[in-house]
C-alpha positions as a Markdown table, in Angstrom:
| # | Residue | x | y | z |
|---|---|---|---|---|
| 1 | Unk | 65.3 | -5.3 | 22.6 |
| 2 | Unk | 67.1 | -5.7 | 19.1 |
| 3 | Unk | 70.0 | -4.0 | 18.0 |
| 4 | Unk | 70.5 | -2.5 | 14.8 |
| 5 | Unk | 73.9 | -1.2 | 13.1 |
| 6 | Unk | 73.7 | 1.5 | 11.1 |
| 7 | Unk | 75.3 | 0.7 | 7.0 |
| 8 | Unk | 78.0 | 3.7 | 7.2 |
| 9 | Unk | 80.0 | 3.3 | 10.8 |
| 10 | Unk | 79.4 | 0.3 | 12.3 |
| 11 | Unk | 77.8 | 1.8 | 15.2 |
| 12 | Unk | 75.4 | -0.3 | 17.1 |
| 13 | Unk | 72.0 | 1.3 | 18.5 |
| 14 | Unk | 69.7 | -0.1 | 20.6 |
| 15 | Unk | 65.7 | 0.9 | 19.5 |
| 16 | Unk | 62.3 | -1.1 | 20.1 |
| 17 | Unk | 59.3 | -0.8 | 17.8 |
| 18 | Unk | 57.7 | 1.6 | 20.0 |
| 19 | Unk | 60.3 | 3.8 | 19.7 |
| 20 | Unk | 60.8 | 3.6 | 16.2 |
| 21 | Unk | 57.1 | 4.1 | 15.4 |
| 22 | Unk | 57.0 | 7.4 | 17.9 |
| 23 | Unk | 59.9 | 8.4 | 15.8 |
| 24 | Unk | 58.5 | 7.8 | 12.4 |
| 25 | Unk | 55.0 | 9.2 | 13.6 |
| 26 | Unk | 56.5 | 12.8 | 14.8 |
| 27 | Unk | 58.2 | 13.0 | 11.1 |
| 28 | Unk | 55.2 | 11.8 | 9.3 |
| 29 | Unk | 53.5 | 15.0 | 12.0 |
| 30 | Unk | 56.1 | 17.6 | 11.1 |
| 31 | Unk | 56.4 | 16.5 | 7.3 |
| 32 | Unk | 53.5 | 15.4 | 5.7 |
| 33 | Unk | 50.7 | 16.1 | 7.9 |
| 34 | Unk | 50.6 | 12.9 | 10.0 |
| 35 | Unk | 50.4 | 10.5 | 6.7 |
| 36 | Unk | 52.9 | 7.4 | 7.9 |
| 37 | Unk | 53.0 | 5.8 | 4.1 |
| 38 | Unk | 54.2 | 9.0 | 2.8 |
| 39 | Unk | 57.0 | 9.8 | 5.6 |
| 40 | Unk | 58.2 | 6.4 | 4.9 |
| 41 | Unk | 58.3 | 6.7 | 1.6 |
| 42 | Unk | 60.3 | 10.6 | 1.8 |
| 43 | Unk | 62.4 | 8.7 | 4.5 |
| 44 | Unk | 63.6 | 5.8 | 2.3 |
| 45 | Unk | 65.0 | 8.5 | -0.1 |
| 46 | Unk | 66.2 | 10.0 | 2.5 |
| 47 | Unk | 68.0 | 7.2 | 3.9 |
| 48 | Unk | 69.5 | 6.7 | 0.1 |
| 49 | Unk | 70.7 | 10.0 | -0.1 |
| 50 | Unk | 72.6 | 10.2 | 3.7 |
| 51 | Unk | 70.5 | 12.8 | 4.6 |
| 52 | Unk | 68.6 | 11.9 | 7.8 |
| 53 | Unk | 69.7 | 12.1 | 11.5 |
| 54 | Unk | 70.9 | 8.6 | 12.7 |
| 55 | Unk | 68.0 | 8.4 | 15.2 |
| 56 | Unk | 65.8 | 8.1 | 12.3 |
| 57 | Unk | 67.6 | 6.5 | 9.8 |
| 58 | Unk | 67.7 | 3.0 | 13.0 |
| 59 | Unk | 64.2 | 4.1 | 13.2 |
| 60 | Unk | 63.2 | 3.6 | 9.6 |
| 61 | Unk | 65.2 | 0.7 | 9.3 |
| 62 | Unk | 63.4 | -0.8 | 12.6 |
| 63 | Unk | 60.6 | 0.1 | 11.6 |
| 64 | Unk | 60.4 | -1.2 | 8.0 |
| 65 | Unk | 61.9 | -4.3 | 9.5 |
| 66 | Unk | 59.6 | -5.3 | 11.7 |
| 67 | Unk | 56.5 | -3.9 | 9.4 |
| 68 | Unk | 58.2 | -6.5 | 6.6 |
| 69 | Unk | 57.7 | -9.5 | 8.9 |
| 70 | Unk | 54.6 | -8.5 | 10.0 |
| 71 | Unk | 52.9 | -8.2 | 6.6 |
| 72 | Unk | 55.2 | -10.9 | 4.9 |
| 73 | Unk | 56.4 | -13.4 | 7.2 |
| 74 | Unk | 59.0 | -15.6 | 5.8 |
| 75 | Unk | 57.4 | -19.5 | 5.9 |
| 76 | Unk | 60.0 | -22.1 | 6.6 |
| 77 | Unk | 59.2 | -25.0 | 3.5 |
């Protein structure tokens, strides 16, 4: 499992991608009746703005991580 620190304390949370994607799913549920691109997109702002629980702020970050390298893998030249 990968650990992730959160940008304002330091702290260090533990969180797999099935995790994360539960996580990111119920908000998407609650928020914007179940549509994942437009959670993550009210998510990023609030990440920006402080305003989301820590849970989900390591869960967007994981999640967007691991979504990154799955769509655009880095290629060592």
């Amino acid at each position: 499992m990968r650990t992730i620190s959160t940008l304002n304390n330091g702290n260090i949370y533990q969180m797999d991608i099935t995790e994360a994607i539960e996580i990111v799913q119920a908000y998407a549920r609650q928020n914007t009746g179940g549509d994942i691109l437009e959670a993550v997109k009210e998510m990023q702002d609030l990440v920006a703005l402080d305003e989301l629980p820590t849970r989900q702020k390591v869960a967007y970050r994981r999640f967007m991580r691991d979504m990154e390298q799955l769509f655009a893998p880095k290629v060592d030249a």
